[in-house]
FIGUMAR-137976 format. One line per 3 residues: number of its first residue (from 1); their letters; for each residue x, y, z of C-alpha. Coordinates in nm, 2 decimals. Each point is the difference from the previous one (the first is absolute). Layout:
BEGIN
NUM = A = X,Y,Z ~ ...
end
This chain:
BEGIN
1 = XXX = 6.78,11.84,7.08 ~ 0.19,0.23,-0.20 ~ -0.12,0.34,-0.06
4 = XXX = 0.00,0.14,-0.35 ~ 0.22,0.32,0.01 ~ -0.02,0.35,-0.19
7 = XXX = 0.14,0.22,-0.20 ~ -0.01,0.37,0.01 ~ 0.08,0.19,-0.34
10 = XXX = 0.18,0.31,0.02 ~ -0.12,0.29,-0.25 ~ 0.22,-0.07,-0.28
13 = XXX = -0.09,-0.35,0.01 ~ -0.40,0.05,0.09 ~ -0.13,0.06,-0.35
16 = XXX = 0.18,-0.24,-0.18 ~ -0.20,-0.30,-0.08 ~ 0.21,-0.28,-0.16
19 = XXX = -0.02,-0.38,-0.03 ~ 0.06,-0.17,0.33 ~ -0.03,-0.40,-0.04
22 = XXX = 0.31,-0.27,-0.10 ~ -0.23,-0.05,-0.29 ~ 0.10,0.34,-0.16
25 = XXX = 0.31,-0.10,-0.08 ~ -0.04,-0.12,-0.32 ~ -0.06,0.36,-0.12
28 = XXX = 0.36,-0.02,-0.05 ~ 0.04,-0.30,-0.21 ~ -0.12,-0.06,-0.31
31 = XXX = -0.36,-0.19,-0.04 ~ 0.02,-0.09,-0.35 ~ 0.21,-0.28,-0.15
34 = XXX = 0.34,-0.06,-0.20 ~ 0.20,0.29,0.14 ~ 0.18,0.07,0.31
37 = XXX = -0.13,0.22,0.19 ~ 0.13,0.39,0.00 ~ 0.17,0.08,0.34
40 = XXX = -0.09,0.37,0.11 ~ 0.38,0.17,0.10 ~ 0.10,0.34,0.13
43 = XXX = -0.07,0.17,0.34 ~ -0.31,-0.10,0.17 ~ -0.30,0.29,-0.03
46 = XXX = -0.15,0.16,0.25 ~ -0.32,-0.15,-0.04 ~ 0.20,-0.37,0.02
49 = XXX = 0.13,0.14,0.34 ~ -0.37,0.07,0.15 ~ -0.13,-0.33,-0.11
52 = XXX = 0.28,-0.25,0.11 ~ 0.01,0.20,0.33 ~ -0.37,0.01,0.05
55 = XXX = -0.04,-0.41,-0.14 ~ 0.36,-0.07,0.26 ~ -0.16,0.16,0.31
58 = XXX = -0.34,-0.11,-0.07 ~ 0.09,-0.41,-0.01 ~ 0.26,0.06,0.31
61 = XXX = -0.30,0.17,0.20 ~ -0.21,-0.29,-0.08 ~ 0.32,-0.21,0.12
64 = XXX = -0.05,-0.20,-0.33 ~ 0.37,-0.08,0.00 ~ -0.01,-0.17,-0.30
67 = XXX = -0.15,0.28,-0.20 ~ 0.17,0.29,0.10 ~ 0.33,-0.19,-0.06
70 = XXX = -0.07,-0.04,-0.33 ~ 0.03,0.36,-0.10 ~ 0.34,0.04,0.12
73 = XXX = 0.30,-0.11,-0.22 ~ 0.11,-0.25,0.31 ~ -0.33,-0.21,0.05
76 = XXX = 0.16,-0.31,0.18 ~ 0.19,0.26,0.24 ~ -0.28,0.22,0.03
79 = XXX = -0.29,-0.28,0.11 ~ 0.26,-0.13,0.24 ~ 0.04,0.33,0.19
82 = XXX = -0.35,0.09,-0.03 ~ -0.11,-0.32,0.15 ~ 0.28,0.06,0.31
85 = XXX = -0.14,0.36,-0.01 ~ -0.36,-0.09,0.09 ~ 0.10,-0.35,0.17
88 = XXX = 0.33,0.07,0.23 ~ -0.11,0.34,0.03 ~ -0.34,-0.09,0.13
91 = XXX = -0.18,0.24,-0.23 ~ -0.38,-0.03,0.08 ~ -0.12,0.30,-0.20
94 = XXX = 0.18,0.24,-0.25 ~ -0.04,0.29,-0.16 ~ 0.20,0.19,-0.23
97 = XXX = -0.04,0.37,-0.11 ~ 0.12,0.11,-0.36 ~ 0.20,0.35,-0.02
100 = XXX = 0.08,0.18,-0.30 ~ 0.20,-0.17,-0.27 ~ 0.40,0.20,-0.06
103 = XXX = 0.09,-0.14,-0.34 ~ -0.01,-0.35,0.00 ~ -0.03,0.00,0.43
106 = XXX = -0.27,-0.07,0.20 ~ 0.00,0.11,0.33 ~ -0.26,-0.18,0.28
109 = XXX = -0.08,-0.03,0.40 ~ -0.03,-0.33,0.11 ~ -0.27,-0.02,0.30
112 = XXX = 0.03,-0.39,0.17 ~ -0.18,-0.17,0.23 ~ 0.22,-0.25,0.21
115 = XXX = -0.17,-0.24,0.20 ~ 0.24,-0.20,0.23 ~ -0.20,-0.23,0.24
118 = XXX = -0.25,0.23,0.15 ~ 0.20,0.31,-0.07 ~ -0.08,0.23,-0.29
121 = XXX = 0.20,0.32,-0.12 ~ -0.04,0.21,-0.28 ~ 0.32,0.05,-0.18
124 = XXX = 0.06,0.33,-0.22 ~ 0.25,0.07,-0.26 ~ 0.13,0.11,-0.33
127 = XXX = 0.14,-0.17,-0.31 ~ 0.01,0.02,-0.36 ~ 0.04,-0.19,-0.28
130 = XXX = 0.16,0.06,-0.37 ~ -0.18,-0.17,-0.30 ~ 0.26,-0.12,-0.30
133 = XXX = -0.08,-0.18,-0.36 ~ 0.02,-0.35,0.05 ~ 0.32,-0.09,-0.21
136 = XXX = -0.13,-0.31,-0.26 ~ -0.39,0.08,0.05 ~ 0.01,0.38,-0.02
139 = XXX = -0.29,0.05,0.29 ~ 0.05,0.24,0.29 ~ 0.08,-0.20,0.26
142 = XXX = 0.10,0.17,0.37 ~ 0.32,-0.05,0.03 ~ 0.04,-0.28,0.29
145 = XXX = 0.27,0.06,0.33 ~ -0.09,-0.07,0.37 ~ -0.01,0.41,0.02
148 = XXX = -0.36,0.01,-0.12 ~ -0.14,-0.21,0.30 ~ 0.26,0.28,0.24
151 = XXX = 0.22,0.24,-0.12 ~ 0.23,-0.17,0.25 ~ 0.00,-0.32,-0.09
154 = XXX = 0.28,-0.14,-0.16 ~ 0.10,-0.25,-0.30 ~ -0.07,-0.33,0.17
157 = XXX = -0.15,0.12,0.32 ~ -0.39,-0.06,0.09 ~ -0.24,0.07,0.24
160 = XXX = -0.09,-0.18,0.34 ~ -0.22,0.09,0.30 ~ 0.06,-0.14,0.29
163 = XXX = 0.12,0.04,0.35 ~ 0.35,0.16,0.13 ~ 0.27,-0.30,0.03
166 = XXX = 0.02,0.14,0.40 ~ -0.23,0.05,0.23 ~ -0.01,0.34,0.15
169 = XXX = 0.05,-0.11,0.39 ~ 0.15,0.24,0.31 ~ 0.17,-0.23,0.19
172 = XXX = -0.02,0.10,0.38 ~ 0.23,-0.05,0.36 ~ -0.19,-0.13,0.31
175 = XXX = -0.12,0.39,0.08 ~ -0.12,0.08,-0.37 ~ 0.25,0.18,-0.10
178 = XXX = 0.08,-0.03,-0.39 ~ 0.36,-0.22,-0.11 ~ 0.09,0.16,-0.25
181 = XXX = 0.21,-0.16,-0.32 ~ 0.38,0.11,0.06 ~ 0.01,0.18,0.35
184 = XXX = 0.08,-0.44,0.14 ~ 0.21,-0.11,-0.27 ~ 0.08,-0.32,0.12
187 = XXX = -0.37,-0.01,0.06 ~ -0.11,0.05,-0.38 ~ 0.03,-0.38,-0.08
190 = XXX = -0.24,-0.07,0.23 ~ -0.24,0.31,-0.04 ~ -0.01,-0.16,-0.35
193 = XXX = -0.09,-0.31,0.10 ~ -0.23,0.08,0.21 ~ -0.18,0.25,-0.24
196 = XXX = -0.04,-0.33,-0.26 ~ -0.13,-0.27,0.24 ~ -0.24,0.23,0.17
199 = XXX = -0.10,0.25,-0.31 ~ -0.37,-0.17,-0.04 ~ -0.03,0.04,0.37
202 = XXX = 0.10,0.33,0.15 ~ -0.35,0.17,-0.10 ~ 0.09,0.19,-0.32
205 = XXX = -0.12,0.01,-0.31 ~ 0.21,-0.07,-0.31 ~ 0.08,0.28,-0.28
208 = XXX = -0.13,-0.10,-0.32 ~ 0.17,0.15,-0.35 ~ -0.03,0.02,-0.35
211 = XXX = 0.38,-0.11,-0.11 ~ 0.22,0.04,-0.29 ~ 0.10,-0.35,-0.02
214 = XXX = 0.34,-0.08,-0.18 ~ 0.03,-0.31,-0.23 ~ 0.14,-0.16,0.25
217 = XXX = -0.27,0.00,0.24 ~ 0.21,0.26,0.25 ~ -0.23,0.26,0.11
220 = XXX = 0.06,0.37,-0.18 ~ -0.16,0.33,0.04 ~ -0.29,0.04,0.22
223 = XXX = -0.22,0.14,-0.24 ~ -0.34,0.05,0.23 ~ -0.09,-0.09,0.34
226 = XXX = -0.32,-0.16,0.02 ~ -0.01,0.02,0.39 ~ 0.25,0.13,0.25
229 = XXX = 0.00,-0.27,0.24 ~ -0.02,0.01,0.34 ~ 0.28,-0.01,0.26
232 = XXX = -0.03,-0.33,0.22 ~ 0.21,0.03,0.33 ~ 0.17,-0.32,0.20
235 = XXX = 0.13,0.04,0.30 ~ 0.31,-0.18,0.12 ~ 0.12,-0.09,0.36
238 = XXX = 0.36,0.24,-0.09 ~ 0.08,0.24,0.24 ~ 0.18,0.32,-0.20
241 = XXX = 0.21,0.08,0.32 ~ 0.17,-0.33,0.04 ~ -0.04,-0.04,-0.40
244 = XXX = 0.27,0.34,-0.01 ~ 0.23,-0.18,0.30 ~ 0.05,-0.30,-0.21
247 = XXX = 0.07,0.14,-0.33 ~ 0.25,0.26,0.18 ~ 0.19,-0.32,0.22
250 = XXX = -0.05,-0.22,-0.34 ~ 0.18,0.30,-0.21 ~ 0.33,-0.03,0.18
253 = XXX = 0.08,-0.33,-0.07 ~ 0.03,-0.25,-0.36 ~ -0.21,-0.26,0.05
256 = XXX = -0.20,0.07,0.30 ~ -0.40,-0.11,0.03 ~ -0.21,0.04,0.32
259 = XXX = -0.39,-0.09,0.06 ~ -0.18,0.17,0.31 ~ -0.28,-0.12,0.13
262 = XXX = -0.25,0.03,0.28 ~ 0.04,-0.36,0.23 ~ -0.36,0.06,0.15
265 = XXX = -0.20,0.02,-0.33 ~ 0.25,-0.11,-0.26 ~ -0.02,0.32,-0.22
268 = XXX = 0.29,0.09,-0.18 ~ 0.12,0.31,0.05 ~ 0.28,0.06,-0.22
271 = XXX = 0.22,-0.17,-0.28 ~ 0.31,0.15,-0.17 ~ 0.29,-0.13,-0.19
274 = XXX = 0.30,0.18,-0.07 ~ 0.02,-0.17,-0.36 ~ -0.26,0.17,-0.21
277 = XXX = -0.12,-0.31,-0.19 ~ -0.33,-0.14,-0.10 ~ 0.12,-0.35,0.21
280 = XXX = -0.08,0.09,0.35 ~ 0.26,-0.15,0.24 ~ -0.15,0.09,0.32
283 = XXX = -0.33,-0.12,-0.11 ~ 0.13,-0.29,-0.25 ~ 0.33,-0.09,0.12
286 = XXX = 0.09,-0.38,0.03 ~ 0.34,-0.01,0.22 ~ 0.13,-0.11,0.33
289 = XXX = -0.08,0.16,0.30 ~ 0.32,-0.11,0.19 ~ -0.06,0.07,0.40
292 = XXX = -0.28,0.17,-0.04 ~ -0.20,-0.32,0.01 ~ 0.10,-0.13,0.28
295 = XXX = -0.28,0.15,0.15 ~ -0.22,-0.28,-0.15 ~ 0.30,-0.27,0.08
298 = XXX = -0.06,0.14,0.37 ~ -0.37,-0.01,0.00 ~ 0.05,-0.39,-0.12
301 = XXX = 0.18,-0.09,0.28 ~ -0.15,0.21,0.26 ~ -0.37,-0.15,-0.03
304 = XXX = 0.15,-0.33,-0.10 ~ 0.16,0.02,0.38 ~ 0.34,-0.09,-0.14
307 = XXX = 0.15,0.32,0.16 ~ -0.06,0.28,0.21 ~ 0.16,0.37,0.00
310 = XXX = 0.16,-0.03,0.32 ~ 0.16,-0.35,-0.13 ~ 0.39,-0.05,-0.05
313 = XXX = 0.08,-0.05,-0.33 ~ 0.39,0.04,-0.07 ~ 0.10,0.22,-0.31
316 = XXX = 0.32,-0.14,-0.13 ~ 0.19,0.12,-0.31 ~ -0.13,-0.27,-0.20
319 = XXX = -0.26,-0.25,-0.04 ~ 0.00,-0.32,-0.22 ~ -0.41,-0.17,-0.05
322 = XXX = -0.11,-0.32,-0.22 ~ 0.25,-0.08,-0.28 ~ 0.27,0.20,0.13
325 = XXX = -0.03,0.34,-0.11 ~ 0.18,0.31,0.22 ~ -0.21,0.32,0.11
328 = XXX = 0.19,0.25,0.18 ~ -0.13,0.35,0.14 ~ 0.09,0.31,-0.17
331 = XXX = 0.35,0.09,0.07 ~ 0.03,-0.31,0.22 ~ -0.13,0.16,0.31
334 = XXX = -0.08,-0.29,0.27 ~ -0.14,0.04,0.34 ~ 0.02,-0.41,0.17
337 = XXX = -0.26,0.17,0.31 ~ -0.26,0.15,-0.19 ~ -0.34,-0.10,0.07
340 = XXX = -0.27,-0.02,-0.31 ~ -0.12,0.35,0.04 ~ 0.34,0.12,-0.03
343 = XXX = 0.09,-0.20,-0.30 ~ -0.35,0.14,-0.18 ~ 0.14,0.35,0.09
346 = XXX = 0.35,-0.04,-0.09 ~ -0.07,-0.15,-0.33 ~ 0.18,-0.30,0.11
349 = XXX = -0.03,-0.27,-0.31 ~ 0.14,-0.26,0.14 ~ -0.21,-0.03,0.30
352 = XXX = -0.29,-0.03,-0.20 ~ 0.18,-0.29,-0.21 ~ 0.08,-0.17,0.29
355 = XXX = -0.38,0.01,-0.01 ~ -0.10,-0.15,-0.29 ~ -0.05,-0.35,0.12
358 = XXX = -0.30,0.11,0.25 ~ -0.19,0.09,-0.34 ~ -0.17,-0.25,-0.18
361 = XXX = 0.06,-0.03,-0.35 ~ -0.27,0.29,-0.16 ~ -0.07,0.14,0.38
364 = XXX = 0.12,0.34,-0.10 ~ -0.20,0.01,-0.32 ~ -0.32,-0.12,0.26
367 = XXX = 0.05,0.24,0.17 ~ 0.06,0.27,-0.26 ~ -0.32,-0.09,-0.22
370 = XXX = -0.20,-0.05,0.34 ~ 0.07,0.30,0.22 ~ 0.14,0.25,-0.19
373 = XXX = -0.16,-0.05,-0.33 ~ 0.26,-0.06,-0.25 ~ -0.08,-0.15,-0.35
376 = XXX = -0.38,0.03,0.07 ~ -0.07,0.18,-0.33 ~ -0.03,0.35,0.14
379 = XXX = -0.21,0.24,-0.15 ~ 0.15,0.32,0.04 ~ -0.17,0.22,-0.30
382 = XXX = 0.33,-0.03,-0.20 ~ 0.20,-0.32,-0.08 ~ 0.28,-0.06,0.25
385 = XXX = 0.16,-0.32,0.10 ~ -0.10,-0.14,0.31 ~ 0.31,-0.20,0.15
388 = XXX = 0.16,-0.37,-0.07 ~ 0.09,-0.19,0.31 ~ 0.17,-0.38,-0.11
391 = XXX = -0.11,-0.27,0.19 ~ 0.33,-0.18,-0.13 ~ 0.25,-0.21,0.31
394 = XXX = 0.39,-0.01,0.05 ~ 0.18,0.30,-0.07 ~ -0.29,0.17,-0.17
397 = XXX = -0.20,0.00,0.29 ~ 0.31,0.13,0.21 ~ 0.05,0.31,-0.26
400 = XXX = -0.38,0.05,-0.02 ~ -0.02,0.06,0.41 ~ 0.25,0.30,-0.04
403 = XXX = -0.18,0.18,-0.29 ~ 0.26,-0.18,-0.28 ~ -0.04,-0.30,-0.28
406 = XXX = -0.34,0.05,-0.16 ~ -0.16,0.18,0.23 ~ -0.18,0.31,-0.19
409 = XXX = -0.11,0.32,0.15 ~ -0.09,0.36,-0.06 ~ -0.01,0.33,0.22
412 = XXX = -0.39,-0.12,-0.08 ~ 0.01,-0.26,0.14 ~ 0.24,0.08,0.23
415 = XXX = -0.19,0.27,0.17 ~ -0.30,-0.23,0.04 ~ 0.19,-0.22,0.19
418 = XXX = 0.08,0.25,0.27 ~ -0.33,0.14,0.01 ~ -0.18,-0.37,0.10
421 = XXX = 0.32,0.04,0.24 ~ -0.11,0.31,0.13 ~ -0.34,-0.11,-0.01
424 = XXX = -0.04,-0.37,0.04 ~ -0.20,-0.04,-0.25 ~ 0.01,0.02,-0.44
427 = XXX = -0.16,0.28,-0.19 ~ 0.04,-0.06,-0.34 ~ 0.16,0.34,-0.11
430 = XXX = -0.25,0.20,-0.22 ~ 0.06,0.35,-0.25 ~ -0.38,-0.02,-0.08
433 = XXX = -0.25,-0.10,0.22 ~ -0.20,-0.34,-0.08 ~ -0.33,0.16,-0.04
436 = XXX = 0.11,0.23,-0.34 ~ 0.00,-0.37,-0.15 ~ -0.13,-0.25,0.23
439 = XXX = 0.32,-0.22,-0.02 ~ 0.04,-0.24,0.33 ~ 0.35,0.07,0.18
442 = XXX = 0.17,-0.27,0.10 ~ -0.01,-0.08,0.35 ~ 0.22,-0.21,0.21
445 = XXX = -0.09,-0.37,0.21 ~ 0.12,0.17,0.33 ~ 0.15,0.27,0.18
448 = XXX = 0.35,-0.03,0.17 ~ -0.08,-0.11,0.41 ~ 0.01,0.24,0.26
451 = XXX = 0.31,-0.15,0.12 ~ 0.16,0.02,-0.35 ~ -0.09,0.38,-0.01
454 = XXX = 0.15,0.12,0.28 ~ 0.31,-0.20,-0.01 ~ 0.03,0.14,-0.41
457 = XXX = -0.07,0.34,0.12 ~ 0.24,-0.04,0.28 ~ 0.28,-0.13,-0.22
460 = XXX = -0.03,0.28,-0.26 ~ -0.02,0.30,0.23 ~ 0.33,-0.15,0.16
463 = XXX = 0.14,0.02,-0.37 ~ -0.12,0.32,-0.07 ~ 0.10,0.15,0.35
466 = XXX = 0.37,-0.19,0.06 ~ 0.02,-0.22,-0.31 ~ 0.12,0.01,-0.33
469 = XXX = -0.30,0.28,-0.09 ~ 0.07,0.21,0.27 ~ 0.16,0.24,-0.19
472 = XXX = -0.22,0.07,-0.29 ~ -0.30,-0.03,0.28 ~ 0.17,0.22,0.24
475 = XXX = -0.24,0.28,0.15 ~ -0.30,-0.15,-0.14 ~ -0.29,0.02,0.33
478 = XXX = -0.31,-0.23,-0.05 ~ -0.05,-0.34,0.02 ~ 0.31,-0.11,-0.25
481 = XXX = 0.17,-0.34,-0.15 ~ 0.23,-0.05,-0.26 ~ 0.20,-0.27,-0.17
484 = XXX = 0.30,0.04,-0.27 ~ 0.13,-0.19,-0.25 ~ 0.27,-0.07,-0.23
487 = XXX = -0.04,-0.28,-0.27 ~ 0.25,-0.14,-0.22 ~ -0.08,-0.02,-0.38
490 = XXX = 0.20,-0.25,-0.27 ~ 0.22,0.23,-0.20 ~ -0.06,0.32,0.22
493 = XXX = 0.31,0.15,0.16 ~ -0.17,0.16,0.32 ~ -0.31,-0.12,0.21
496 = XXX = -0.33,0.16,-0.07 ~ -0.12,0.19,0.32 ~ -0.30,-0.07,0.15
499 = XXX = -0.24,0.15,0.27 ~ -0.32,0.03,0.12 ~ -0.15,0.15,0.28
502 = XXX = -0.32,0.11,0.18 ~ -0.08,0.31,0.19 ~ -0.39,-0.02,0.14
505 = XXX = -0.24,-0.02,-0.28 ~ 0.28,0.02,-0.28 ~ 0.18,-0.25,-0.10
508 = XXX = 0.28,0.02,-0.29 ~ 0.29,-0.22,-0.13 ~ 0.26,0.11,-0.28
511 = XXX = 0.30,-0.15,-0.21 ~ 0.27,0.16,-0.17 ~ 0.19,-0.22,-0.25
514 = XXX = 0.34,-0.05,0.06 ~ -0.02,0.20,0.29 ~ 0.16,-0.21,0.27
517 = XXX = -0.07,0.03,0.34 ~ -0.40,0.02,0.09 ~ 0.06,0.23,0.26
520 = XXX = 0.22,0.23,-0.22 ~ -0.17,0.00,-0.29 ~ -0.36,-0.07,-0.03
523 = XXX = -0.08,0.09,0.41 ~ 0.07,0.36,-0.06 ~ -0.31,-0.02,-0.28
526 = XXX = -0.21,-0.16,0.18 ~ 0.09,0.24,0.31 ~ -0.10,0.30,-0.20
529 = XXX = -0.37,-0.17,-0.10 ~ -0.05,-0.08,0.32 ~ 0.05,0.36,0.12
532 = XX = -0.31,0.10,-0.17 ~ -0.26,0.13,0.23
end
């Protein structure tokens, strides 16, 4: 129900009794017939001044709209913003006290009470208003602007009430400790992100405003705060110590992106990008993994029985498969005595093409979605892209067992994958845990066999201890595996490097674009995460 307002009359205005209705106006206009009526001109008098004013206020207090536009020389401008006033303001009760008249201006303190769901503030200012002879009908009339409602306000700019466009929320590593906007910059995306999905649930309260809203609709001056709001706080699984690690190894290099993560829980740790862009590669990044995923080739054969690590499989220069096309190794390396465990740490592509025929057409992509969880719709907290393995024959499947073709990865995904390694089993990774919103994780049909385990942990501590990541890995103590990559892209002059690695409960992968060898280029990132305590 609306409550009728007030107003106060200041002294120069107290004693002047005057008429106050619509109906009054005709004392202006002739009442008898045959001639026009006589139009009063010249400045308005001081007693015209007290009774506009006084009639004005009056019909605003009441929030008669209607009324109190009519004695201004704008009416259809004036009801408009007197209606917003009391609507989009959410005035509930006004009151408006009259001071003394200067010449033909009124000065008066506005005293509103704003009611905003259950919240209710009382909201104190000053204006004034300036009353004018109406041009063809002679009347005083208060001389219409948006400046009467608020000095402050603005030709085409209203009022609104309503809450802040963001929610005030501290966003929080795994100890508690505050992220702070800025001090992560590769992190800010994210922050942002995370600050919009999880506003409504972090605990706080929102801010809630009186606005100076342009014509537009784009939010002005903040003319009142109705309620301060209340900070809400969402903790994240990021770890500032590894966070700093990755933005420093990210820093030194264009186009590098690396995810940390903890294998035994699937909490990520830490995501940075050296390209400072809303679009987060290491995160949202749809490209080929190149040798890096023969780890989930090798896990397809091994429990399929097709092979075993100890197993001869030649490494020649080159390989042909299906329709005819050539693989080769990088730089045409070839080793005809290596056994399976050696190709895996040598990087040998060949080897694995030679292969290709154990694997039934879509085996890899089985065992992709099955064991390690890619394309199951994760659920992170922030949009990523979970990984594409084909399920395609010939030549496609031949590309697709060493990481090439349309095979697509990310150091998210990537990372996962050698945390179920290290492991055995799929943790979906996570930057906000599943109770903040009650969202189900996805969860993979099986774990990799014991069998499968060991041999895969075997295999990638030989490659980070005498294979092709022994370098970027050397030193390292701990339970450790590693496995690089280089992967050819159409149009691209060099390889992107690839690696990913685990070191006990941390798990990390990285890729620099056009960085060439994995070893070289995107092990010595992933080196420097791992290094954190």
């Amino acid at each position: 129900m609306r409550t009728a307002g007030r107003v106060v009359l200041g002294t120069a205005l107290a004693g002047f009794i005057g008429v106050a209705g619509i109906g009054g106006y005709n004392l202006y206009m002739g009442v008898t017939g045959g001639s026009e009526p006589s139009v009063p001109d010249g400045a308005v008098t001081p007693a015209e001044v007290k009774e506009t004013a006084r009639d004005f206020l009056a019909a605003w207090a009441d929030q008669n709209d209607l009324r109190a536009a009519a004695f201004t020389n704008d009416a259809q401008s004036a009801g408009a913003a007197l209606s917003g006033y009391r609507e989009d303001g959410r005035v509930e009760k006004l009151t408006l006290t009259a001071g003394e008249a200067h010449s033909s201006t009124v000065p008066f303190r506005v005293t509103a009470q704003i009611a905003f769901g259950k919240t209710r503030s009382t909201w104190t200012y000053d204006s004034q208003l300036t009353v004018v002879r109406g041009r063809t009908t002679g009347r005083p009339l208060v001389d219409w602007k948006p400046a009467v409602l608020h000095p402050r306000l603005t030709a085409g700019e209203t009022l609104q009430t309503g809450m802040a466009d963001h929610q005030p929320v501290r966003l929080l590593d795994r100890s508690g400790t505050e992220l702070k906007q800025g001090r992560y910059p590769s992190l800010d995306p994210v922050l942002n992100a995370l600050r919009e999905r999880y506003g409504d649930k972090a605990g706080g309260a929102a801010r809630v405003e009186v606005t100076a809203v342009k014509a537009d609709g784009t939010a002005g001056t903040t003319l009142h705060v109705v309620t301060k709001g209340k900070r809400g706080s969402l903790r994240t699984t990021l770890d500032q110590t590894v966070q700093r690690r990755a933005e420093s190894a990210v820093s030194r290099r264009s186009g590098a992106s690396v995810v940390a993560l903890r294998p035994s829980t699937g909490e990520i740790l830490a995501v940075a990008n050296s390209d400072k862009a809303e679009f987060n590669a290491a995160l949202q990044g749809q490209t080929a993994p190149g040798s890096t995923f023969k780890i989930i080739t090798a896990a397809t054969l091994l429990e399929s029985g097709k092979v075993t690590p100890a197993q001869p499989v030649p490494c020649p220069k080159t390989a042909a498969y299906a329709q005819g096309m050539t693989f080769h190794n990088v730089e045409e390396s070839e080793n005809p005595g290596a056994t399976f465990a050696q190709d895996f740490a040598a990087s040998c592509n060949t080897a694995f093409v030679s292969l290709a025929g154990s694997i039934p057409d879509g085996g890899m992509a089985e065992e992709a979605r099955a064991v390690f969880g890619i394309g199951l719709d994760w659920r992170v907290g922030v949009t990523t892209f979970d990984g594409s393995v084909p399920t395609e024959g010939g030549d496609g499947k031949a590309a697709a067992v060493i990481g090439q073709g349309t095979v697509q990865m990310n150091p998210l995904t990537m990372a996962s994958v050698a945390a179920t390694v290290r492991t055995g089993a799929f943790k979906q990774p996570v930057l906000v845990a599943p109770s903040v919103d009650n969202r189900r994780l996805a969860t993979s049909e099986r774990g990799l066999t014991p069998a499968a385990v060991a041999q895969l942990k075997g295999m990638m501590r030989l490659t980070a201890t005498s294979g092709t990541a022994a370098r970027a890995m050397a030193g390292l103590g701990g339970d450790i595996g590693a496995k690089t990559g280089s992967a050819e892209i159409d149009g691209q002059a060099t390889t992107n490097a690839w690696f990913t690695a685990y070191r006990d409960d941390m798990a990390a992968a990285a890729v620099v674009t056009a960085g060439g060898h994995g070893g070289d280029a995107a092990g010595p990132v992933v080196r420097q995460v791992l290094e954190s305590p």
